[in-house]
C-alpha positions as CSV (number, residue, x, y, z in Angstrom):
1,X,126.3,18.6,161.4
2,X,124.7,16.0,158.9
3,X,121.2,14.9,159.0
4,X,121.8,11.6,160.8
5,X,123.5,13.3,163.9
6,X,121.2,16.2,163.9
7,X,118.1,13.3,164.0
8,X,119.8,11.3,167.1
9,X,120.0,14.2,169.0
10,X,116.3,15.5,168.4
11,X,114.9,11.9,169.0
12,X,117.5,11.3,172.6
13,X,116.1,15.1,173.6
14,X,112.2,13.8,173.1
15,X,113.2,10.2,175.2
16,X,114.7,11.9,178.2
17,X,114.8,15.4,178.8
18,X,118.1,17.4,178.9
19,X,120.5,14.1,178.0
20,X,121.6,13.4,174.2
21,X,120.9,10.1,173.9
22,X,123.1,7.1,172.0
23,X,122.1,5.3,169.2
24,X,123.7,2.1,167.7
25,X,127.1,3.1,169.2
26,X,127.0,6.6,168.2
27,X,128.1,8.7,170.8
28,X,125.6,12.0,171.4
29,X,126.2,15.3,170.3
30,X,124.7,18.8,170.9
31,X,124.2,21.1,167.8
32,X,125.0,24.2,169.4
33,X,128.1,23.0,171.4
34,X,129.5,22.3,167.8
35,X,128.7,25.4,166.5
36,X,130.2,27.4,169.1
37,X,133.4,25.5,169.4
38,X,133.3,25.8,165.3
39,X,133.3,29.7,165.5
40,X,136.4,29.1,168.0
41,X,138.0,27.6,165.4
42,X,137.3,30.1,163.0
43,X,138.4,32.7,165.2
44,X,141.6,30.8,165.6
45,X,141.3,31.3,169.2
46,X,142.1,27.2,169.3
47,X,142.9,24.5,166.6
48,X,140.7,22.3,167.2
49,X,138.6,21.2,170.6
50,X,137.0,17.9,171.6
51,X,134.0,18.5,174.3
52,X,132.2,16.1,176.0
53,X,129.2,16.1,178.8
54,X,129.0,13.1,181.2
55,X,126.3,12.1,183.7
56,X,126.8,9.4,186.3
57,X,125.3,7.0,183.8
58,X,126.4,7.6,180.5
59,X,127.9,10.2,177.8
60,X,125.2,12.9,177.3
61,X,127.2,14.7,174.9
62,X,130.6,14.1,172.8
63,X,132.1,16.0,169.6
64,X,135.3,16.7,168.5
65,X,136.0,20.0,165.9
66,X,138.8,21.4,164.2
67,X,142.1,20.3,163.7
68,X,144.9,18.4,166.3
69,X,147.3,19.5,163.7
70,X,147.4,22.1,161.5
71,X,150.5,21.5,159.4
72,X,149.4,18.1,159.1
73,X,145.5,18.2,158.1
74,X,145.4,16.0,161.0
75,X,141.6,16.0,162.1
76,X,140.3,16.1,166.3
77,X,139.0,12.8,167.3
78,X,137.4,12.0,170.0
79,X,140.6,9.9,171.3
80,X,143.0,12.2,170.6
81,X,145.2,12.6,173.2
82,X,146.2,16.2,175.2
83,X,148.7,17.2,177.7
84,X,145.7,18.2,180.6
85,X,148.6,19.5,182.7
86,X,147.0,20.4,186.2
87,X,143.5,18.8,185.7
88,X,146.4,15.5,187.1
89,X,146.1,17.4,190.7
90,X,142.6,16.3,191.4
91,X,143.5,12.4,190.5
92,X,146.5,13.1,192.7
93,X,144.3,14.2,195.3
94,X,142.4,10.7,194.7
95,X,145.0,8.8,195.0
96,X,146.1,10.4,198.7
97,X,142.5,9.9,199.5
98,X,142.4,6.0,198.7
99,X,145.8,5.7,200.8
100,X,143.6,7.1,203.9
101,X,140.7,5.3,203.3
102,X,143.0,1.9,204.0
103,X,144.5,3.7,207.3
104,X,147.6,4.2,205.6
105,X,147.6,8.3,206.3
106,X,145.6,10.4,207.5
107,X,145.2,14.4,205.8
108,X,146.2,15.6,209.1
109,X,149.4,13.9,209.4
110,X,152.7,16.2,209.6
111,X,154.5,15.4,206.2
112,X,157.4,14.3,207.9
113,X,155.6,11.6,209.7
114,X,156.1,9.6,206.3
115,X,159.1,11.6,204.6
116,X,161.7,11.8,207.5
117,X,163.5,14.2,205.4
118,X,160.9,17.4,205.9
119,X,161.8,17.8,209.5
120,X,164.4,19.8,208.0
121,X,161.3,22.4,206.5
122,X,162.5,25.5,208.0
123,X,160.7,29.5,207.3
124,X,163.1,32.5,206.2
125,X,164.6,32.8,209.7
126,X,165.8,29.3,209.9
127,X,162.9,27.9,212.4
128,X,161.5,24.9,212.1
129,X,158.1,24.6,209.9
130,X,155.7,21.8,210.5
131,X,153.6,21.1,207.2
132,X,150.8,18.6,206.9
133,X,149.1,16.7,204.1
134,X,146.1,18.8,204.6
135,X,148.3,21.8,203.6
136,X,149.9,20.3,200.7
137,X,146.6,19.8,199.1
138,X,145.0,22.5,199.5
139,X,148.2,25.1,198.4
140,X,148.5,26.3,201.9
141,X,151.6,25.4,202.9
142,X,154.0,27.7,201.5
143,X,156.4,25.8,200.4
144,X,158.8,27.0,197.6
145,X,159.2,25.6,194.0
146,X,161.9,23.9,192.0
147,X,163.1,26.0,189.8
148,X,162.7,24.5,185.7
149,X,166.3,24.1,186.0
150,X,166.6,22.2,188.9
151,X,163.9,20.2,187.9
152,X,165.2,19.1,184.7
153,X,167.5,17.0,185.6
154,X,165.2,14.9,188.1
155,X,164.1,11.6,187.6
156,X,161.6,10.6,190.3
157,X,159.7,12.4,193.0
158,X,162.2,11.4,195.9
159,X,164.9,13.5,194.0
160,X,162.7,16.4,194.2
161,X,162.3,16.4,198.1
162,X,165.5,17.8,198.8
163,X,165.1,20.8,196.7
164,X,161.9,21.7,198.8
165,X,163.3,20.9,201.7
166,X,166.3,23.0,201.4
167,X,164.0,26.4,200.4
168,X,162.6,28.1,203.3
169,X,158.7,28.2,203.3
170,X,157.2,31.6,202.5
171,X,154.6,32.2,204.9
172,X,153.3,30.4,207.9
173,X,151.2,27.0,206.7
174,X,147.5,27.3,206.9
175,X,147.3,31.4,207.0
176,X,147.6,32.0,202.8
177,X,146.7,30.4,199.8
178,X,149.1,30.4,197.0
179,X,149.3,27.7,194.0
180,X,151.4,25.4,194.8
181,X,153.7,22.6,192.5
182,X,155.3,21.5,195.4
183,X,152.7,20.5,197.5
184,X,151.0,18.0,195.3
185,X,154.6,16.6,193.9
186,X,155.1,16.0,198.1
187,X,151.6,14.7,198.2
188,X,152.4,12.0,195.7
189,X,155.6,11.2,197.0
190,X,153.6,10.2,200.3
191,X,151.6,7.9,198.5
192,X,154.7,6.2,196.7
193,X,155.9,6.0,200.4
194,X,152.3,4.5,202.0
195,X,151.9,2.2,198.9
196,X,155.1,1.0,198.2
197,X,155.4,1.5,194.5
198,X,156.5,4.5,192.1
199,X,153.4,7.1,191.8
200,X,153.2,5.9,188.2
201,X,152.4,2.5,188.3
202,X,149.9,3.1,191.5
203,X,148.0,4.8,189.3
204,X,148.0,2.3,186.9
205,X,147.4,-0.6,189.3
206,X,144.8,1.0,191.2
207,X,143.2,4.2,189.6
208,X,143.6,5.1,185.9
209,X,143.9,1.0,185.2
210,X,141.4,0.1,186.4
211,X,138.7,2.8,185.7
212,X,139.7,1.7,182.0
213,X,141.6,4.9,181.2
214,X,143.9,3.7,179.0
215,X,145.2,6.6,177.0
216,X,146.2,8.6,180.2
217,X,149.8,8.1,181.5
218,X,152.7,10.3,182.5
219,X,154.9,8.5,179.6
220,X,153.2,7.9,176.5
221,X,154.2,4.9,174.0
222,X,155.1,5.4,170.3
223,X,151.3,4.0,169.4
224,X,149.9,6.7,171.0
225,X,152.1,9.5,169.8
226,X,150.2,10.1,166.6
227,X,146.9,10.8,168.5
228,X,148.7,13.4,170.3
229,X,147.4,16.9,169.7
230,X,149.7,19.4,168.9
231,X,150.4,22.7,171.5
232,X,149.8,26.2,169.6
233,X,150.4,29.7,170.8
234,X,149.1,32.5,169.1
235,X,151.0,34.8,167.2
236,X,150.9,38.5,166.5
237,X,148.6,38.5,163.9
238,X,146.4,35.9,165.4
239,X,148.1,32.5,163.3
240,X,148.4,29.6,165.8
241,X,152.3,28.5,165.9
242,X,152.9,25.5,167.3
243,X,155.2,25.5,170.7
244,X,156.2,22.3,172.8
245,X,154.5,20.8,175.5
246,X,156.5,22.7,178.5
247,X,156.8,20.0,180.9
248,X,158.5,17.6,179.4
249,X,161.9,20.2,178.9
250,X,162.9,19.1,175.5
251,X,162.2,15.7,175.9
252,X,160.0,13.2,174.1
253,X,156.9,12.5,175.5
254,X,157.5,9.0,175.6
255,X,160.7,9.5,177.6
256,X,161.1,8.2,181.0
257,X,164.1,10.0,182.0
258,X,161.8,12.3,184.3
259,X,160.0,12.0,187.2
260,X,155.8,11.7,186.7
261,X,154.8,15.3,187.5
262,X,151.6,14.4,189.9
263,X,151.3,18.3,189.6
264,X,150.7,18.3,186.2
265,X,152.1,15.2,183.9
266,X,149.5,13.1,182.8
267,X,148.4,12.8,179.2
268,X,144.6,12.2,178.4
269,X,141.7,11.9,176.3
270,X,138.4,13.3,177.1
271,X,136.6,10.3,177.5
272,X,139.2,8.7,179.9
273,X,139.0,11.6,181.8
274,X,135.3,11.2,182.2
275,X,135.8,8.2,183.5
276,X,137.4,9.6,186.5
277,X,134.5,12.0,186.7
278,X,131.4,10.0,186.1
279,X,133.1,7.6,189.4
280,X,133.6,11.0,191.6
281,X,129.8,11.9,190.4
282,X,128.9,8.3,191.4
283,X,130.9,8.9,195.0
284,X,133.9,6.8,195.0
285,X,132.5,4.0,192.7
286,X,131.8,3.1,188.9
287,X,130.7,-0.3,187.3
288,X,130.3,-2.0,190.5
289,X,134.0,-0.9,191.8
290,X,134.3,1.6,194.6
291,X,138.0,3.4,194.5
292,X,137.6,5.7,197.0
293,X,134.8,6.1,200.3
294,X,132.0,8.8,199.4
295,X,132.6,10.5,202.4
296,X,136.3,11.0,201.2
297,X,134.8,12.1,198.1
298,X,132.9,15.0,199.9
299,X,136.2,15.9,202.1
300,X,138.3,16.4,198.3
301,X,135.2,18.6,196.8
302,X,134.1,20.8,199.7
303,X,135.6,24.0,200.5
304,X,138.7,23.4,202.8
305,X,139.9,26.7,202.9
306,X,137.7,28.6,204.9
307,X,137.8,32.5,204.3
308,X,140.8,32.0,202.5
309,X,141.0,34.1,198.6
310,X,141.8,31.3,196.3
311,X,142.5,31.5,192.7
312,X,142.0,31.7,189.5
313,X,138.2,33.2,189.2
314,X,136.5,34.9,191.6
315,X,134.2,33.4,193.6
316,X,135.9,30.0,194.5
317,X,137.6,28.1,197.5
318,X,139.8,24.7,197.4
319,X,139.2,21.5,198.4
320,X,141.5,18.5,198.5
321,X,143.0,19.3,195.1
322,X,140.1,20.6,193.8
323,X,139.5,23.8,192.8
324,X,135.2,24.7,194.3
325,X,133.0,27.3,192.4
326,X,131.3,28.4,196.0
327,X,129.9,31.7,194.6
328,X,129.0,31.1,190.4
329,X,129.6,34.4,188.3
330,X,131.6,35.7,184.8
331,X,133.0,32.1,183.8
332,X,131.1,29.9,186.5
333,X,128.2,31.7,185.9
334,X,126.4,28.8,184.1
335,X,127.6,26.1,187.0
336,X,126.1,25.4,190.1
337,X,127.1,26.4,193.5
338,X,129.8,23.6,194.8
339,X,130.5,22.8,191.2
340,X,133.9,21.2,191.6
341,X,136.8,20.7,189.3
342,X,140.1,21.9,187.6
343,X,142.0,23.2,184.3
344,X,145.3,22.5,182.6
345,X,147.8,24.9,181.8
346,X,146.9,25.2,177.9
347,X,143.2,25.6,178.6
348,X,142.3,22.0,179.1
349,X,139.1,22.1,181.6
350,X,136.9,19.7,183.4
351,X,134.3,20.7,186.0
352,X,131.5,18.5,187.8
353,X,128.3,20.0,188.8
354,X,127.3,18.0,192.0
355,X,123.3,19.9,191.5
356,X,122.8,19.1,188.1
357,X,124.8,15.8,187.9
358,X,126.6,16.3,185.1
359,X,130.6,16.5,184.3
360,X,131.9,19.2,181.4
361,X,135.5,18.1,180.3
362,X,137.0,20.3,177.4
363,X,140.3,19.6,175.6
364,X,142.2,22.0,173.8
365,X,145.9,23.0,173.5
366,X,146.6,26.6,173.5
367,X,149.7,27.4,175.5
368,X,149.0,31.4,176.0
369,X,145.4,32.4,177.6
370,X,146.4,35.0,180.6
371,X,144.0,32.7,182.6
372,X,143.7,29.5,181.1
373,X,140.2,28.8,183.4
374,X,138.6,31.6,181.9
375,X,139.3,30.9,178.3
376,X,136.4,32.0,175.5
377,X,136.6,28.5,174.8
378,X,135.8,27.3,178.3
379,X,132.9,29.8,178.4
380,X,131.7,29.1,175.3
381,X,131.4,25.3,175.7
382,X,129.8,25.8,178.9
383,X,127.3,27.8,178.2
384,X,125.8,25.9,174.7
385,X,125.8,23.0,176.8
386,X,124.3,24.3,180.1
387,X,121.3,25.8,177.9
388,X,120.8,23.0,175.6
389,X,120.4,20.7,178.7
390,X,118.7,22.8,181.0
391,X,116.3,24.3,178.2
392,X,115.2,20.7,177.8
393,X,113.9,19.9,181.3
């Protein structure tokens, strides 16, 4: 870190205690943060990582290491773009929250009340199986999966409704948790149903558009293709290889011949996506717009499961598509208890601590951790930037 960085941060840490401050446009960093996710690098555990720290107010803390590409010397950036894969469940989650905030739906409602088609839902004995949004949200209703096969060749979300329909749920809704694709693809499909336009442009209209998160989009155009990091796996003797983004099947990320993945399509940048945070940490509202009621906000980020064992650390429950740290230990350890949030399938995280009032969003692209949530990458970022913040107070 050179002198003039290392100088902002010691002079925004004397202002105000535990917050980075900005200076003439500079966004904020946090010395240790860098380091650790440097020594990620180094131990080719990642390529490169961009990290960032919001607050309801501002940026506390931004920084981008390593490399989005390594064949091409192509250096992180702050607005470099990642696949965040399922960290697009909680904004789908939003999104079915808005619709019942306006009385279109309610959580409760059977599923088939607004997609006819699902009173054909039937369990492995052919009865009849009635699911509700409620369950669809919070992985509970067992409902099967498309198969990668079948769902290559889809092209919107109603297309996919008659591949869950016609697979018998796997256990009775509301008595097991189990992840669940399905669910939040039906979820959306309800709100292009209630709304009256394609999931895609809803968000755009009404969400992602207007929050100003204008990198993050199922379908990404050719200007924004260059900012796109590159996926790696790791190899047997620890060399990254690169390996394609698995969701969009072969195709270009700028295709539209597939239907927006409300489970886990969306493209991002960190500081779009703390966009969407910093208005959840405000309750439902940022820059003098409110998107969604605060009490809907504290429905989506509570426990909904009850007793329920949830994954994919121990110690958490689900709410409304959101994964909730109820009991902090190993990964969660630094977070605070009803810390809220999700990851992306190649270790993309972003978690909000409701206590300490502060979002932690990490991007990275590594396609192979065992348990993407508990990454050394997630851990590590967490951690420098929990005890730089908190050691400040």
């Amino acid at each position: 870190m050179n002198k003039l960085a290392t100088t902002i941060i010691t002079l925004g840490l004397m202002a105000t205690p535990g917050l980075a401050q900005e200076s003439a446009g500079t966004s904020p960093s946090i010395s240790s943060v860098g380091e650790a996710m440097g020594k990620c690098v180094a131990d080719r555990e990642v390529a490169g990582a961009v990290t960032l720290v919001a607050t309801p107010e501002r940026i506390a803390h931004m920084d981008a290491t390593g490399k989005a590409d390594i064949a091409g010397a192509r250096a992180m950036r702050p607005d470099t773009i990642f696949w965040i894969a399922s960290m697009t469940k909680p904004i789908t989650a939003t999104a079915v929250m808005m619709m019942q905030d306006e009385g279109k739906l309610s959580v409760e409602d059977p599923v088939e009340k607004h997609l006819p088609e699902f009173k054909g839902l039937k369990d492995r004995e052919g009865k009849p199986v009635a699911v509700t949004i409620r369950h669809l949200l919070t992985h509970t209703s067992g409902m099967a999966e498309a198969t990668p096969a079948e769902a290559r060749g889809i092209k919107d979300l109603a297309g996919l409704m008659p591949v869950y329909v016609g697979k018998p749920v796997q256990f009775p809704p509301g008595s097991k948790w189990a992840y669940c694709q399905s669910g939040i693809n039906t979820a959306a499909r309800i709100v292009e149903v209630a709304s009256g336009m394609p999931f895609d442009r809803f968000l755009e209209r009404r969400l992602t558009g207007p929050l100003g998160m204008k990198d993050t989009t199922f379908y990404l155009n050719e200007g924004q293709v260059p900012r796109l990091a590159t996926s790696y796996r790791r190899g047997k003797e620890g060399e990254l290889n690169a390996t394609p983004v698995s969701i969009l099947y072969g195709k270009p990320p700028t295709s539209r011949d597939r239907f927006p993945a409300a489970n886990g399509g969306l493209f991002s940048t960190a500081p779009d996506y703390a966009r969407f945070c910093r208005m959840i940490l405000n309750g439902g509202e940022l820059d003098g717009r409110r998107y969604v009621k605060p009490e809907s906000v504290a429905l989506m980020t509570s426990v909904q499961t009850g007793d329920l064992k949830t994954g994919f650390t121990p110690g958490n429950g689900w709410g409304l598509g959101w994964a909730v740290t109820r009991e902090p230990q190993g990964i969660t350890a630094m977070l605070s208890p009803g810390t809220f949030g999700h990851g992306g399938a190649y270790g993309t995280q972003a978690w909000i601590d409701p206590i300490k009032k502060r979002a932690y969003i990490l991007m990275i692209q590594r396609a192979d951790y065992p348990n993407s949530d508990a990454s050394p990458v997630r851990k590590a970022f967490q951690e420098a930037a929990a005890a730089a913040l908190d050691g400040s107070k």
